[in-house]
C-alpha positions in Angstrom: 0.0 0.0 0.0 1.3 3.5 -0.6 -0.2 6.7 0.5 -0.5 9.8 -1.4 1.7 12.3 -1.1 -1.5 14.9 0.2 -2.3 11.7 2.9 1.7 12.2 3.9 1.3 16.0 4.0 -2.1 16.0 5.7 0.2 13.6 8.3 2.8 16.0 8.8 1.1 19.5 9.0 -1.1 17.5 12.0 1.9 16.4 13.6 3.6 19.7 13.5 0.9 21.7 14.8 0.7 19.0 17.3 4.1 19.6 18.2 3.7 24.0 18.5 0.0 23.8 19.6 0.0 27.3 18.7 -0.8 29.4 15.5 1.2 28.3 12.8 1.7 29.6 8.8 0.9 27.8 6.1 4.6 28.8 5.1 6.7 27.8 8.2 5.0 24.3 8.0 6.5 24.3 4.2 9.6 25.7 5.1 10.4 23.5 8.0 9.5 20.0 5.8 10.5 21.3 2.5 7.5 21.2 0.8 5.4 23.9 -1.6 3.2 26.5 0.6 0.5 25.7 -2.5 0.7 22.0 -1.7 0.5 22.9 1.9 -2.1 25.2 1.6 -4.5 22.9 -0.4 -3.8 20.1 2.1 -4.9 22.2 5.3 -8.2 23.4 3.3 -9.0 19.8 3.4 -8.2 19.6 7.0 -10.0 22.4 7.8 -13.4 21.0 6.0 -12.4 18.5 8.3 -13.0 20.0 11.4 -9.5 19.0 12.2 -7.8 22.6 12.0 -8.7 25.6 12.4 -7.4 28.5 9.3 -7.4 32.1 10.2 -6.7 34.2 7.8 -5.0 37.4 7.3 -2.0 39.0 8.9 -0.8 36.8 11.9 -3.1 34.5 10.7 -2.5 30.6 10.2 -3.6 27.5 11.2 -4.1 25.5 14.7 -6.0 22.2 16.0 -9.2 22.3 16.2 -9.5 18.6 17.9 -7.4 17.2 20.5 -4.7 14.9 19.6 -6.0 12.2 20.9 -9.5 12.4 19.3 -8.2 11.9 15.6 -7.3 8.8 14.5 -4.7 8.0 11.8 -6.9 6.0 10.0 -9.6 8.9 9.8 -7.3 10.9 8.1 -5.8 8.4 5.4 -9.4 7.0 4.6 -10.5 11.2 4.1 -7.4 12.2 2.1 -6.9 9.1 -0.2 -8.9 9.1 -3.4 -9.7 5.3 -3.6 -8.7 1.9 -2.2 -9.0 0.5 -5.4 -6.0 -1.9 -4.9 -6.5 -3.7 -8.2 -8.6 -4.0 -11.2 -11.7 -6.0 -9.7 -11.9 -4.0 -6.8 -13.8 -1.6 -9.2 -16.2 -4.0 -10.7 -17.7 -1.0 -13.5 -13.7 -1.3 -15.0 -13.1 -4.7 -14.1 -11.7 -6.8 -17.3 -9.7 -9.4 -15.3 -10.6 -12.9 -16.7 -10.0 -14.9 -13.7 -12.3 -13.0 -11.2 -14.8 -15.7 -11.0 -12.0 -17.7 -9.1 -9.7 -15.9 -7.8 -9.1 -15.7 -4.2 -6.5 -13.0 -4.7 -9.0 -10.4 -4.3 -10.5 -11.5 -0.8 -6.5 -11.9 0.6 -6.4 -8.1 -0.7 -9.7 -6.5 1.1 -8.7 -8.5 4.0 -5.1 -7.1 4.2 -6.5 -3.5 3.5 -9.0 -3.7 6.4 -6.3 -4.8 8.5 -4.3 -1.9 7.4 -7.2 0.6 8.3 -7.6 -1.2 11.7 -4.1 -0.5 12.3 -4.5 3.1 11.6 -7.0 3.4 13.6 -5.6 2.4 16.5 -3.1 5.4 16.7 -4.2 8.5 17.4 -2.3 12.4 16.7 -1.1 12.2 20.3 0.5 8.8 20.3 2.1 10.0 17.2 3.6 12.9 19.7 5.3 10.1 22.1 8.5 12.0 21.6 7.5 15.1 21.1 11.2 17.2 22.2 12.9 15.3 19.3 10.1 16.8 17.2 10.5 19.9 17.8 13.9 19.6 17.7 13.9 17.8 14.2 11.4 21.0 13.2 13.6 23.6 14.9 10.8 24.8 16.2 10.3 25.6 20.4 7.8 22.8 21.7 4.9 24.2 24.0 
């Protein structure tokens, strides 16, 4: 399985405003990981549609957390920011071509792996990703609250 680059992003803007708990830019957050504001910017729309941050904007605006860490599960935010879980052809039976389907177990080994996956996720929260949240902050340069 591989996440999108937005479900990565989505990840990491969480974790650092996890990490500051205080009003952060759109541009530090990009700065600090190395990523484009515009990709930044679109991701924390989406997390703000969410309910997940909060975006103020205008001067000394930015963005903050609108939940508690330990209300929002991982798996909440991969299964909102990924497009599909389409993990092959006859998981989409309107495009599905695939001659063996009929017999093939490959597909329930597949659905059951993914759910497993999901369950995963959603046993970690934000605030268990935070465990060691002074080499965080560190790793972000940024002063931990």
């Amino acid at each position: 399985m591989r996440l999108t680059q937005r479900t990565d992003y989505a990840l990491r803007v969480l974790m650092h405003l996890a990490v500051k708990q205080e009003i952060v830019s759109v541009g530090e957050i990009a700065t600090r990981f190395g990523l484009s504001p515009h990709h930044v910017m679109k991701v924390a729309q989406e997390l703000a549609r969410a309910g997940w941050v909060e975006a103020q904007r205008g001067r000394g605006g930015g963005l903050t957390l609108a939940v508690e860490p330990k209300a929002l599960k991982v798996g909440d935010v991969v299964r909102r920011f990924e497009p599909d879980f389409r993990l092959v052809e006859c998981f989409d039976p309107a495009a599905n071509d695939c001659i063996i389907t009929q017999a093939c177990r490959l597909r329930g080994t597949l659905e059951q792996a993914l759910a497993l996956f999901l369950e995963c996720l959603d046993a970690v929260t934000l605030a268990d990703l935070m465990d060691d949240r002074p080499a965080l902050a560190q790793l972000l340069q940024i002063k931990a609250a």
